[in-house]
C-alpha positions in Angstrom: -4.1 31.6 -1.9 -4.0 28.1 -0.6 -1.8 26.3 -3.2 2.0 25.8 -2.4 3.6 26.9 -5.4 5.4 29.4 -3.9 7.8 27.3 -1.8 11.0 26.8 -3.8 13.1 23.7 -3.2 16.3 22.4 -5.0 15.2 19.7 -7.7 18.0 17.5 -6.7 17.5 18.1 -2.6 17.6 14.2 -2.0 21.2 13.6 -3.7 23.6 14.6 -1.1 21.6 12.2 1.1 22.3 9.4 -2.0 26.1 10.1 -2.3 26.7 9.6 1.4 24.6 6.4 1.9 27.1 5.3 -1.2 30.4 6.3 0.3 29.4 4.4 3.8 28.0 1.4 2.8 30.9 -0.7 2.9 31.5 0.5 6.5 30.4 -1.5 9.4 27.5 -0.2 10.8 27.6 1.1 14.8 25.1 0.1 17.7 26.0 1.4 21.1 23.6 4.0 20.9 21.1 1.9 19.0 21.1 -0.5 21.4 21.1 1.7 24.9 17.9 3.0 23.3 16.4 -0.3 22.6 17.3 -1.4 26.2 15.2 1.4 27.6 12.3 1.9 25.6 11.2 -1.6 24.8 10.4 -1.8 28.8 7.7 0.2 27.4 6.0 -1.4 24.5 6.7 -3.8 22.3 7.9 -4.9 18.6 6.8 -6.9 15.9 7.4 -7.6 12.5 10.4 -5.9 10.7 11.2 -4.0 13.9 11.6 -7.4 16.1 13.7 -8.8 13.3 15.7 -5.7 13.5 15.0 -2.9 16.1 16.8 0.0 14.7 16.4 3.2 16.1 15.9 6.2 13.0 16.0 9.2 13.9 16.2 11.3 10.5 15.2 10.7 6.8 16.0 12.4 3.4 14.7 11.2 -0.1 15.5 7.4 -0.1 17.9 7.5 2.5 17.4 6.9 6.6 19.4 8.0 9.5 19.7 5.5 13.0 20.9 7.8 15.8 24.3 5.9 15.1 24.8 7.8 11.9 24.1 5.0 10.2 22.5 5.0 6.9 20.1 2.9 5.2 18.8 2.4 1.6 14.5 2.6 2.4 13.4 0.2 -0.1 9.9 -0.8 1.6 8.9 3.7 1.9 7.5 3.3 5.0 5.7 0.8 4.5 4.3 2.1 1.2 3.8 5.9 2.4 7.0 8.1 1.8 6.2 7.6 -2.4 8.0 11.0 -2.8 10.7 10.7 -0.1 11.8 11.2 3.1 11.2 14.9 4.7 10.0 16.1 1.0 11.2 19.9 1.3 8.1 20.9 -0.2 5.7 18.8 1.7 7.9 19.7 4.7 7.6 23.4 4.6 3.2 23.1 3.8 3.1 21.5 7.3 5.1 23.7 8.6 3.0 26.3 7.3 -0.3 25.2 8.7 1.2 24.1 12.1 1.7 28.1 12.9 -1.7 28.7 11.7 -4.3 26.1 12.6 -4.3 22.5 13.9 -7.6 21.4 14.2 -10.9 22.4 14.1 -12.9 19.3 14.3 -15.1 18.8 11.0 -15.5 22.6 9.5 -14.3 23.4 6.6 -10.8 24.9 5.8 -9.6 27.2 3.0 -6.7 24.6 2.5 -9.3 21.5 2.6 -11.6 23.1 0.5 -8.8 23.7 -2.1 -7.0 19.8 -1.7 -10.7 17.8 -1.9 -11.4 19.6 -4.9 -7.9 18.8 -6.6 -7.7 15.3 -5.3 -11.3 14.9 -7.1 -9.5 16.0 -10.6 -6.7 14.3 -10.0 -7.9 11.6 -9.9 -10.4 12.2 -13.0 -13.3 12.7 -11.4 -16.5 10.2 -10.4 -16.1 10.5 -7.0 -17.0 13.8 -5.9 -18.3 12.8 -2.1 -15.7 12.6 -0.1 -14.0 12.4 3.7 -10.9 12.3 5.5 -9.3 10.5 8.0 -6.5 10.0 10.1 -5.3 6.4 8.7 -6.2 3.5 6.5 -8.3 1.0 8.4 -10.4 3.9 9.6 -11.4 4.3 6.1 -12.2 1.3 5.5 -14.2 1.1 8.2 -16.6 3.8 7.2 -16.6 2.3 3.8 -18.4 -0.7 5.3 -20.6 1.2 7.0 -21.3 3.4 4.1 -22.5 0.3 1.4 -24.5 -0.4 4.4 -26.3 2.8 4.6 -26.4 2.7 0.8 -27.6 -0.6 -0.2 -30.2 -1.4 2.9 -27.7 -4.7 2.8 -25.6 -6.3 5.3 -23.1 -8.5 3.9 -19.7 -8.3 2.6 -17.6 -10.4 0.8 -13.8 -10.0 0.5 -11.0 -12.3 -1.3 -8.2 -14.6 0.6 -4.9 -13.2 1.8 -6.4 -9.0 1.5 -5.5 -7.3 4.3 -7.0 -4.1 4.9 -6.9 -3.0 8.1 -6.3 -4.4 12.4 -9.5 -2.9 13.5 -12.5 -5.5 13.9 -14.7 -4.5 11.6 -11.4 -3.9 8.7 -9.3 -7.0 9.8 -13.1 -9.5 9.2 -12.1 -8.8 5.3 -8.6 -9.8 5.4 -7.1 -13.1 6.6 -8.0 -14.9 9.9 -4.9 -15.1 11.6 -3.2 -14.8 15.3 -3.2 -12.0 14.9 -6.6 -10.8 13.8 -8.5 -13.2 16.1 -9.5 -17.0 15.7 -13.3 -16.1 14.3 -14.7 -13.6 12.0 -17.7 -10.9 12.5 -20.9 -12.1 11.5 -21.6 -11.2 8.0 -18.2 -11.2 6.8 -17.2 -13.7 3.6 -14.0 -14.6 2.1 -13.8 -16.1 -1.9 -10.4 -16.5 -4.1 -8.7 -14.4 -5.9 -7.1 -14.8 -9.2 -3.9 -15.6 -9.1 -1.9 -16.2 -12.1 1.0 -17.9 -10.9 -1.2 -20.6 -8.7 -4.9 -21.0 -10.3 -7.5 -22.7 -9.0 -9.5 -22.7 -12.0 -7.9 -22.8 -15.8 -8.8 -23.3 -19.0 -7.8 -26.0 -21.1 -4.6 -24.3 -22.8 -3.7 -24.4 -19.0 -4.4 -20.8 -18.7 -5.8 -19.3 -15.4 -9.9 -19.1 -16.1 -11.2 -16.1 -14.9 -14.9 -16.6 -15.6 -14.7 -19.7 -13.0 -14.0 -17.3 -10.5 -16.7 -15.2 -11.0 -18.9 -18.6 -11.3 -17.8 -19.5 -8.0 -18.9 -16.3 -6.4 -22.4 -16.4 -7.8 -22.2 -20.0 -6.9 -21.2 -18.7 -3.2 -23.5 -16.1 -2.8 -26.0 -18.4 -3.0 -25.2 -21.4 -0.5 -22.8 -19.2 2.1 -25.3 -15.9 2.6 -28.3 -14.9 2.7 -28.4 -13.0 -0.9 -28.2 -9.7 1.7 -24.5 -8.6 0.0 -24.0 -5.0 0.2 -19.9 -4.9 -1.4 -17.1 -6.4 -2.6 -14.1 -4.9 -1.0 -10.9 -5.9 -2.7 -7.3 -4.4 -3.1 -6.0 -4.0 -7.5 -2.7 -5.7 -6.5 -2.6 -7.6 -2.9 -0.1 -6.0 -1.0 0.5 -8.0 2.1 -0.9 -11.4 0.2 1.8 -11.3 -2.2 2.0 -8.2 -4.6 -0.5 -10.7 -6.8 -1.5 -9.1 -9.6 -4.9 -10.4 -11.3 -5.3 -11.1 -15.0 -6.5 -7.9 -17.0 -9.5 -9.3 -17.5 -10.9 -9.6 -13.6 -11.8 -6.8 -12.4 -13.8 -5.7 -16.0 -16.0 -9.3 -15.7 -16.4 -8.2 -12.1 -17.5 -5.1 -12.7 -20.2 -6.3 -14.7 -21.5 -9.1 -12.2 -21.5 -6.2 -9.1 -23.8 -4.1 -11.3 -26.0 -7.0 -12.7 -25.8 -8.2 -8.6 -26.7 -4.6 -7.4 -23.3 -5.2 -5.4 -21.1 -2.6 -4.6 -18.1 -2.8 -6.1 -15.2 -1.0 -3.3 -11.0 -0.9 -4.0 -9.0 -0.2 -1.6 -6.3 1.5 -3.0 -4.3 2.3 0.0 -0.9 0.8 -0.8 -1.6 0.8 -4.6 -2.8 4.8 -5.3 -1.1 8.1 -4.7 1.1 7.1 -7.9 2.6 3.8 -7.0 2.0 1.9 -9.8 2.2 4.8 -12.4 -1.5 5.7 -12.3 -3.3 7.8 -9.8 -5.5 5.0 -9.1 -4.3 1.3 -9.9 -7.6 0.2 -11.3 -7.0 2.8 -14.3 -5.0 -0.3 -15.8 -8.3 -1.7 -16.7 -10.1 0.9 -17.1 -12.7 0.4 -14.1 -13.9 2.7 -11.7 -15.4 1.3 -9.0 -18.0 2.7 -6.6 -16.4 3.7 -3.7 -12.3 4.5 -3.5 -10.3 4.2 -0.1 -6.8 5.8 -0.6 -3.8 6.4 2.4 -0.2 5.7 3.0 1.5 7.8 0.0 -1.6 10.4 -0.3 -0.1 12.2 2.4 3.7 11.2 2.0 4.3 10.4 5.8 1.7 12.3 7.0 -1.3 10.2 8.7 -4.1 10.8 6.1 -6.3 8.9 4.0 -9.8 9.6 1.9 -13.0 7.7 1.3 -14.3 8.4 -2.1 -17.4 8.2 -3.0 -19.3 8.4 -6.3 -21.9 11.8 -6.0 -25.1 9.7 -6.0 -24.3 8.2 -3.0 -23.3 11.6 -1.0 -27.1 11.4 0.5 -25.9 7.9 2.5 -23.0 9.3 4.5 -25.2 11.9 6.4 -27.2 8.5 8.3 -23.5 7.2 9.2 -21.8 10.6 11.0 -18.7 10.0 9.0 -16.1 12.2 10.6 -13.5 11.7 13.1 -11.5 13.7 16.1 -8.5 14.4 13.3 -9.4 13.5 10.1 -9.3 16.0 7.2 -7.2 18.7 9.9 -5.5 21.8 8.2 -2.0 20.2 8.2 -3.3 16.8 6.7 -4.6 18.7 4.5 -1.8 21.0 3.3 0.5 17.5 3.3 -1.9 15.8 0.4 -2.4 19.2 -1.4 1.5 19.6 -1.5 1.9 16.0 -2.3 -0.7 16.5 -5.4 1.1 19.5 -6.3 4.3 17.1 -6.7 3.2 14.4 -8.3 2.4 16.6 -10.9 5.2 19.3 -11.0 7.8 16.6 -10.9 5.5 14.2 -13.7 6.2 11.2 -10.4 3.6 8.8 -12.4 6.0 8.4 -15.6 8.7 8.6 -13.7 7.3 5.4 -11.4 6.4 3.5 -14.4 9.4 4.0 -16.0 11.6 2.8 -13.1 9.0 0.0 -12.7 10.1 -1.1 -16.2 13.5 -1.2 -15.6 13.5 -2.7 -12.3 11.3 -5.5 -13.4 13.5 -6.3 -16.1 16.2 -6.5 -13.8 14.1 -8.8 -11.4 13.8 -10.9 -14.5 17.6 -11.1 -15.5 17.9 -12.4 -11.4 15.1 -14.9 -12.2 16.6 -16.2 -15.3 20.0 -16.4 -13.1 18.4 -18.5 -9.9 15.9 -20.9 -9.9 14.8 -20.4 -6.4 13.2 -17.6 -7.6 9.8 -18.8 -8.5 8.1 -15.9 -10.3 8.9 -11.8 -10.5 5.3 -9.2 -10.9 4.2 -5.7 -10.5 3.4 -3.1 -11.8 5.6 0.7 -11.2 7.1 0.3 -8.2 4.9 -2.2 -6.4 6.9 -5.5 -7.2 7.7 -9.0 -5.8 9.5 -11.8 -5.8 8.7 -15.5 -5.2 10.9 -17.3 -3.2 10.2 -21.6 -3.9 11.8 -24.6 -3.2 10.9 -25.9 -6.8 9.7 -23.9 -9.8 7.3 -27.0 -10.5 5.8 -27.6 -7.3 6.1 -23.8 -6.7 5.9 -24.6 -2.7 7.6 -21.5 -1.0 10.8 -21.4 1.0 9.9 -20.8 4.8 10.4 -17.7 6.3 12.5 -15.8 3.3 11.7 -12.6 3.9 13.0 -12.5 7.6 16.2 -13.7 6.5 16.7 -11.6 3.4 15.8 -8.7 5.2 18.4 -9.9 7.7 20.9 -9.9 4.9 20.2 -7.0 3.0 21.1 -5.1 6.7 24.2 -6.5 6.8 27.4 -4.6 5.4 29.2 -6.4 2.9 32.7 -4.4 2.0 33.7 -4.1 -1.1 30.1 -5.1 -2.9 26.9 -4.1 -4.1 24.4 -3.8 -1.7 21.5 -4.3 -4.1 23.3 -6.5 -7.3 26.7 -8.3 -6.3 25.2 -9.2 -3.0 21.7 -10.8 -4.4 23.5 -14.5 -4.7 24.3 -14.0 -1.1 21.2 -12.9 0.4 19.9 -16.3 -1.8 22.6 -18.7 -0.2 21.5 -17.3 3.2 17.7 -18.0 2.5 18.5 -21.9 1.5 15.7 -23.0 4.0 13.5 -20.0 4.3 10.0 -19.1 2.8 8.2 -16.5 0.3 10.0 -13.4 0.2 8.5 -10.1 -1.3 10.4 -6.8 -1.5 8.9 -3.5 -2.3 10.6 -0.9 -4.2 
């Protein structure tokens, strides 16, 4: 009654979107509208970020492909920002909104034919464990309740993250991601940051030179001990740091950290925001090595463009939430709801997690052949299609190229008649970035 399968949609509804982007790319793109646009409505707020380097103006999407109210089109290789996993304007995902918009909106925190249907199938999807949970409107709220929820659980206060996570810009999510400007200049009491793993620069190695992962772990028992009171409730972590660098830990981290969290009577949470929903060719990233974790936060992609995300919880711990009033104004509403049961629905009808680790392999490989082909380009990791590339000035020192990713970003906007916009023009986006920093792209 409340499943989708009904709505029928052409398998190859994305390719007329393809072949135009392909027949335009060598034409020079238009402003004038673009910019009147820009002229008016940044009186009115402000940009950051990609959007400052570049304030276009999009005013339709469809598959892969974007639209700037100059008919413009543009090749969307970051998905949103990790959230449009099965396209822009999915027909099917389209129509399920659609749907529910006609019916019901909202109503608060009761329950829902079409909620009651999608948490039960995101539970098997995902392979069960984690049969507690709740819905809200974005990411960083998630996470937030997460905190508050290995509070509740463990009679604890203290949380240790890992450097360069990011997890959320609220002040309770951004105190377990990197002190920056933009964050603030101190962290919320309580809060801890300890390394990471990271292959390609290791603090700690072995003597074959290796990374050493079971220094790592020493150094956070080592830390616990000097830097808090023994009071830790959680690790919260990401699989594969997104903003930090697509850094990708040896296989095996998070199995050794597993086993300290339970020996520490730690809660082990993943945030799985930018690295669920199918990303990296698993439902959940941390299925690479075979870890389930205590609590899950998933977002971006589970809803395909639609603001959503979930709090998982394993069952034993449903008896917590009801001291913390986890719901919000809009989480888990009816049209939320029918955008991640559609989204479920194709993941699997369209098999989207063999299909993302198969691209995955072949774009890696590619990444590699560029690697082999330029030496600025330090190191190449990921996993489906979450991957990165290294800009440095010097393989051996490994120190990074200042401010790559503006300028390649810069570049790859650029038309270049008569050439490639993802191959033939890779030299010249590497020319441009002679004096620039890290650069990671996202596929």
């Amino acid at each position: 009654m409340y499943y989708f399968e009904d709505i029928i949609y052409d398998p190859n509804w994305y390719q007329d979107s393809l072949s135009k982007f392909y027949k335009q790319r060598t034409i020079e793109c238009k402003k004038e509208i673009s910019l009147s646009i820009i002229e008016k409505s940044y009186k009115y707020t402000t940009c950051h970020g990609r959007v400052k380097i570049a304030p276009l103006v999009f005013e339709a999407g469809c598959g892969g492909i974007l639209k700037d109210v100059d008919g413009n089109l543009y090749l969307d290789f970051g998905s949103g920002i990790y959230v449009t996993n099965l396209g822009h304007s999915h027909p099917k995902i389209s129509e399920a909104v659609a749907r529910q918009a006609k019916t019901l909106m909202n109503c608060h925190d009761y329950m829902t034919p079409v909620k009651a249907v999608y948490m039960e199938k995101l539970a098997n999807a995902i392979g069960g464990g984690f049969n507690n949970i709740h819905l809200y409107d974005n990411g960083t709220t998630a996470i937030e309740f997460a905190i508050r929820a290995v509070r509740a659980i463990t009679g604890k206060h203290e949380i240790i993250s890992c450097f360069s996570d990011h997890h959320g810009k609220t002040m309770g999510s951004s105190a377990v991601g990197r002190v920056s400007q933009i964050n603030g200049p101190t962290r919320l009491p309580g809060f801890y940051m300890v390394p990471r793993p990271d292959p390609y620069r290791p603090i700690w190695k072995k003597k074959d030179g290796t990374i050493d992962t079971d220094a790592y772990i020493e150094f956070y028992d080592l830390f616990i001990k000097e830097s808090t009171t023994g009071e830790v409730a959680a690790f919260i972590l990401e699989p594969i740091q997104g903003w930090g660098g697509t850094i990708i830990p040896p296989d095996d981290f998070f199995p050794k950290l597993k086993d300290y969290c339970q020996k520490k009577q730690i809660l082990l949470v993943i945030d799985e925001i930018l690295t669920g929903s199918g990303r990296t060719g698993k439902w959940l990233c941390m299925d690479y090595w075979n870890v389930r974790p205590d609590i899950v936060i998933l977002g971006k992609g589970i809803g395909n463009g639609f603001p959503m995300s979930a709090l998982l919880l394993k069952e034993e711990y449903a008896w917590a939430m009801e001291k913390i009033a986890p719901s919000t104004t809009f989480g888990g509403n009816p049209m939320a709801c029918a955008a991640g049961l559609a989204t479920l629905e194709v993941l699997e009808e369209d098999d989207i997690m063999v299909r993302a680790e198969k691209t995955g392999k072949y774009l890696l490989e590619k990444l590699i052949q560029l690697k082999e082909q330029h030496p600025m380009i330090g190191d190449v990791r990921g996993k489906g299609c979450l991957l990165g590339l290294e800009f440095v000035r010097d393989r051996k020192t490994k120190i990074p190229i200042n401010e790559a990713s503006g300028k390649l970003y810069q570049e790859c906007l650029k038309r270049q008649p008569h050439l490639s916009p993802l191959y033939q023009d890779v030299p010249l986006y590497i020319k441009a970035m002679q004096e620039n920093s890290i650069a990671l792209l996202s596929c």
